[in-house]
N, C-alpha and C positions, 0 to 999 in steps of 0.2 A: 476858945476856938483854936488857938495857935495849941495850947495843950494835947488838943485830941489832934491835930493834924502833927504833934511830935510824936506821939506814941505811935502811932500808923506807923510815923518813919521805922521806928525803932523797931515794929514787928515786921516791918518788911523786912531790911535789912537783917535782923535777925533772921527771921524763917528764905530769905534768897539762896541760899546752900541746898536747902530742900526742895524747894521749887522747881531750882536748875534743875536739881539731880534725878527728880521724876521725869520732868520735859527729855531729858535725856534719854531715860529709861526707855521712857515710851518708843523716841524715834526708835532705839535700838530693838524693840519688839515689832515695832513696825516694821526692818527693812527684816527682822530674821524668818518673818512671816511672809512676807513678799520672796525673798528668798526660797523659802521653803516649795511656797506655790509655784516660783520658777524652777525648779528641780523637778518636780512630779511633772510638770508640762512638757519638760524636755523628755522627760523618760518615757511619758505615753506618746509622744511625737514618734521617738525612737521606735517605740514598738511597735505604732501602724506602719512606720517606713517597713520596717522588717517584713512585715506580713506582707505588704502591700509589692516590695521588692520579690516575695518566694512566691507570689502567687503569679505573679510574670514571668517569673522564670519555668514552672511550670506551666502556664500557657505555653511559652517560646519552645518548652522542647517536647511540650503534644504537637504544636503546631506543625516542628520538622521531624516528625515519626519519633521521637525519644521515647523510651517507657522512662514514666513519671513513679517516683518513689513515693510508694501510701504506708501508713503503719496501719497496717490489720491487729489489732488484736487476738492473741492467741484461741483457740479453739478450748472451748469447754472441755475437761476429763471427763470420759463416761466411767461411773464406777466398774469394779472389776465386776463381773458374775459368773460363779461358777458355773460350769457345762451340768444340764439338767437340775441347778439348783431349784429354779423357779418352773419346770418342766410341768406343763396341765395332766392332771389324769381324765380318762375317759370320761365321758359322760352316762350316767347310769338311762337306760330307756325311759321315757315322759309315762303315764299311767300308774295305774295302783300296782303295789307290790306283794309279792309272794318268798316265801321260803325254799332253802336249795341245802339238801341233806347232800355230802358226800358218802361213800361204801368207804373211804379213807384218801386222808389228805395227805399221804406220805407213803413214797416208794423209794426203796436202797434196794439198787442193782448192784451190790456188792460191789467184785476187783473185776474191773475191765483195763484190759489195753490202751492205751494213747491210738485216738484214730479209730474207734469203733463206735458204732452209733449202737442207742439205744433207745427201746420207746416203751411207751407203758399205758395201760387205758386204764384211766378215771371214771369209774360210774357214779352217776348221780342221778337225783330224785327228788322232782317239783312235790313238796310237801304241803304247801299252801294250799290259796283257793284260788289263785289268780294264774293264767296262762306264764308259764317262764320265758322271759325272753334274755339272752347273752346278748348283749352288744360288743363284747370284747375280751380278750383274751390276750396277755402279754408277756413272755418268757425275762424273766432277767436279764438276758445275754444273749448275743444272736446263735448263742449253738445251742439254745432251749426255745424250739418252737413246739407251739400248739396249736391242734386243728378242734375247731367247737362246732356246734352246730347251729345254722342260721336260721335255723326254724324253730318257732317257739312251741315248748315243752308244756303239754298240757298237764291240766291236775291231774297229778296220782303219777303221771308218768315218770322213764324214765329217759336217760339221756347218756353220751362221752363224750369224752376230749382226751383224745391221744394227744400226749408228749415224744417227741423226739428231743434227746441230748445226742450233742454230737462231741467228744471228747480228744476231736484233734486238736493238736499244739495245748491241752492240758497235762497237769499232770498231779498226782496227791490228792486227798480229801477235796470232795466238791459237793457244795449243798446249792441249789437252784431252784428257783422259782417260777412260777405260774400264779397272775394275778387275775383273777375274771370279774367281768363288771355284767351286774345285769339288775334286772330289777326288783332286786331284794333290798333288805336293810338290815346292817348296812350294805350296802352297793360294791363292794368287792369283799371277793374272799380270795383266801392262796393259796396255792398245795403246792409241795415239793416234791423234787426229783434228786437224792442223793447217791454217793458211795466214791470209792473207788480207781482212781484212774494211775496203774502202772506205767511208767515206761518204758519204751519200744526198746526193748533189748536188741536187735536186729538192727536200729537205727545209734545205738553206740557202737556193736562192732562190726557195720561197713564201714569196708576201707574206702579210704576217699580216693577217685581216680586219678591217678596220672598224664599231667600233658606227656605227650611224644613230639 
């Protein structure tokens, strides 16, 4: 009995360096843990104060007419788009379709002057079976208009569309167009109006007036 109650002594005393040194350990992760926890409490404290402090202070200076500071977030960029890139074309007439023979889908008015107009009639001929109907007709450029006609073009007949080019503030080679929509397939066809366009000799040598 006294035996076994010496050896106990003996591994206490031996293993008590250890023992301490865990109990130690421990408290020391104990308080670095309670610590820790006291830090983050102070910090979230701190940051409702914060909020809780700007959101008074905005009340207080709506309350005395102040404009109150908001961050808006920036406006979306719309992408760029080119002028007429996504431009709709006509719409071709609803019903069955027929065929549209031109007499020729090109005319060259040679050398004309800067500043004279010029016009030309296009004959054409409902070739199908079905009545012709134009819904539209559209120059290029606004110095190439064309006149069509609003009444539709029976089988076998025929039909025009006079072009006007108007050729002021041009000048050199000029090729333009005329695009018709109607109800053929496909649904537009083009004819051109080219040639020509001198400049106003006349308008290099006037003299420019004189203040007095």
């Amino acid at each position: 009995m006294f035996t076994v109650n010496f050896l106990h002594l003996r591994l206490f005393f031996k293993n008590r360096n250890k023992i301490f040194s865990s109990k130690i350990l421990y408290k020391m992760l104990k308080q670095i843990k309670f610590g820790i926890l006291a830090v983050v409490a102070i910090a979230m404290f701190a940051s409702c104060q914060n909020e809780g402090d700007s959101a008074r202070d905005d009340a207080a200076a709506a309350a005395a007419g102040k404009p109150v500071a908001t961050t808006t977030p920036p406006p979306p960029t719309a992408p760029s788009v080119k002028p007429g890139a996504n431009a709709a074309k006509p719409a071709p007439p609803v019903g069955p379709t027929t065929t549209l023979n031109f007499a020729e889908t090109e005319f060259n008015f040679g050398k004309i002057k800067s500043g004279e107009k010029v016009e030309h009639v296009y004959k054409f001929k409902n070739t199908g079976k079905e009545p012709l109907v134009i819904s539209n007709a559209k120059g290029s450029c606004g110095c190439t208009v064309p006149q069509w006609p609003k009444e539709p073009i029976g089988v076998g007949e025929e039909g025009e569309i006079l072009v006007v080019f108007n050729s002021k503030g041009k000048h050199g080679n000029q090729t333009k167009t005329v695009t018709i929509t109607a109800n053929t397939d496909p649904p537009q066809s083009i004819i051109y109006i080219k040639g020509e366009v001198l400049a106003d000799e006349s308008a290099k040598t006037k003299k420019p007036k004189v203040a007095q």
